[in-house]
Every structure is written in C-alpha cells, then in structure tokens.
C-alpha positions as semicolon CSV with decimal commas, in nm:
position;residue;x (nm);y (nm);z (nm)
1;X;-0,123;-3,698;2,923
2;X;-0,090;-4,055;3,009
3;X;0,168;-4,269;2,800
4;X;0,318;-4,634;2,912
5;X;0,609;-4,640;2,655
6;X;0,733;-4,294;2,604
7;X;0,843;-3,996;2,861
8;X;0,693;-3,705;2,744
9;X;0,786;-3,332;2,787
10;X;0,708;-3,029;2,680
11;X;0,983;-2,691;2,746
12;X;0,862;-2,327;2,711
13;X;1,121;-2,093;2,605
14;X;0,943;-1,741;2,640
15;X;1,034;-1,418;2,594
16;X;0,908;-1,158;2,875
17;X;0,971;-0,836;3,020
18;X;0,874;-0,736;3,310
19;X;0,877;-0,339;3,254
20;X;0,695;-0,387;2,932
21;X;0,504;-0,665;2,908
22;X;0,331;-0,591;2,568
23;X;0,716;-0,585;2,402
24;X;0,677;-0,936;2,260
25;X;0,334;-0,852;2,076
26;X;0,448;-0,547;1,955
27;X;0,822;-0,568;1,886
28;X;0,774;-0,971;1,779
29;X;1,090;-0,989;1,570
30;X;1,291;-0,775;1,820
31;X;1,231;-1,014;2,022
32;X;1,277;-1,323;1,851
33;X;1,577;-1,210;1,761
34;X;1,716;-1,177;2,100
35;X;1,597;-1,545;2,207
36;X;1,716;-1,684;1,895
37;X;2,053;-1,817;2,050
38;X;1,882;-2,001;2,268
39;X;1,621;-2,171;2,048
40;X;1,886;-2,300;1,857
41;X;2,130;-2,419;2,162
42;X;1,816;-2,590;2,278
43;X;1,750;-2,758;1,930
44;X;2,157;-2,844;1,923
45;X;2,115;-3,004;2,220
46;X;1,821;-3,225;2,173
47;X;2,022;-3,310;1,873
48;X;2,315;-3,397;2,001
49;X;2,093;-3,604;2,253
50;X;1,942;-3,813;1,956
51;X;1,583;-3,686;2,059
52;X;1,302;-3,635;1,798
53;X;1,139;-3,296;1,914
54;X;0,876;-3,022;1,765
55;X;0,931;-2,709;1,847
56;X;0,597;-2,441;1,783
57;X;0,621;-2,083;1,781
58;X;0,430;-1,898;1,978
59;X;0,323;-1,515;2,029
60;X;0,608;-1,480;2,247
61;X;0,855;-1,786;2,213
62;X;0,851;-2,170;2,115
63;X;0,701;-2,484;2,265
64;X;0,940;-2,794;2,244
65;X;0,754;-3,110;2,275
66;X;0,896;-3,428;2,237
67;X;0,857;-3,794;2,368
68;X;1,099;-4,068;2,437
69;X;1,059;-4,391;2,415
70;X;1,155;-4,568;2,740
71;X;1,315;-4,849;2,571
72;X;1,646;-4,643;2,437
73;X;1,822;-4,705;2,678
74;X;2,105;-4,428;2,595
75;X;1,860;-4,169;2,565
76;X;1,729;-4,278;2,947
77;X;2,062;-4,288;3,089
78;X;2,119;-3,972;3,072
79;X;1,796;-3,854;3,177
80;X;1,877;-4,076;3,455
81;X;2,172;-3,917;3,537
82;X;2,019;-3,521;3,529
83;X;1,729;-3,571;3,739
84;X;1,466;-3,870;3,859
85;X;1,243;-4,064;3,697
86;X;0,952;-4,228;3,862
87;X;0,832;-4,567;3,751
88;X;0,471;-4,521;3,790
89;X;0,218;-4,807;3,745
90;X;-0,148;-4,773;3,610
91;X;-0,435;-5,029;3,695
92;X;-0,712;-4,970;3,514
C-alpha cells in the first residue's frame, strides 16, 4: 500500500493456542472473551491518541487499521518518539 500523505498501519490482535489450535473456531466466544481486555485497552489507547481506527473481527481476533495523516503534527510526535519513521521518496 503506497500513500504520500498518511502513515498507514494495520495491528493483529489474535487469539492462539498452541496446545489446541482449533480452540478459537470452536470455543469463539470463550475466547473472545478472554482477549476482550485487550481489544478495548487497544481501542482506549488509539483514543486517547486522537487516531481514527477500524477495528474488524476476525475468526480468531480483530484487525485494527488506521491511517494518519502526516500533517498532525501531535499525532507524529509521538510516533516519533516510540519508534522511527522513514521519509521515503517516490519518483514515478
């Protein structure tokens, strides 16, 4: 996915287990219900972070996409300070 104005992302939240990894298909609220907590820190968080996001359930979890538009500036600062972002340039 190529975009010159916005970062794009996309976070999987899944829920797997190792010992029985049909659980999620057949115990689907069982485990919804224990990943719950964490689909809704992650949507307090974007919140909190002034992001727009879209979060898609999935046989065994959520999709969170969002994008962010590289000209607010308080949203990119603290990107900025969590991790890098590359400046990339596109001729063509």
């Amino acid at each position: 996915v190529w975009d010159k104005e916005n970062i794009l992302g996309v976070l999987d939240l899944e829920y797997v287990n190792s010992k029985h990894k049909a659980e999620s298909y057949l115990n689907a609220k069982k485990c919804y219900d224990k990943i719950e907590p964490v689909y809704n820190l992650i949507c307090n968080i974007y919140d909190n972070l002034g992001i727009n996001f879209m979060a898609i359930t999935t046989g065994q979890g959520y999709h969170f996409s969002f994008r962010i538009p590289t000209h607010n500036l308080k949203i990119m600062k603290k990107l900025q300070q969590i991790g890098n972002i590359e400046k990339i340039s596109y001729s063509g």
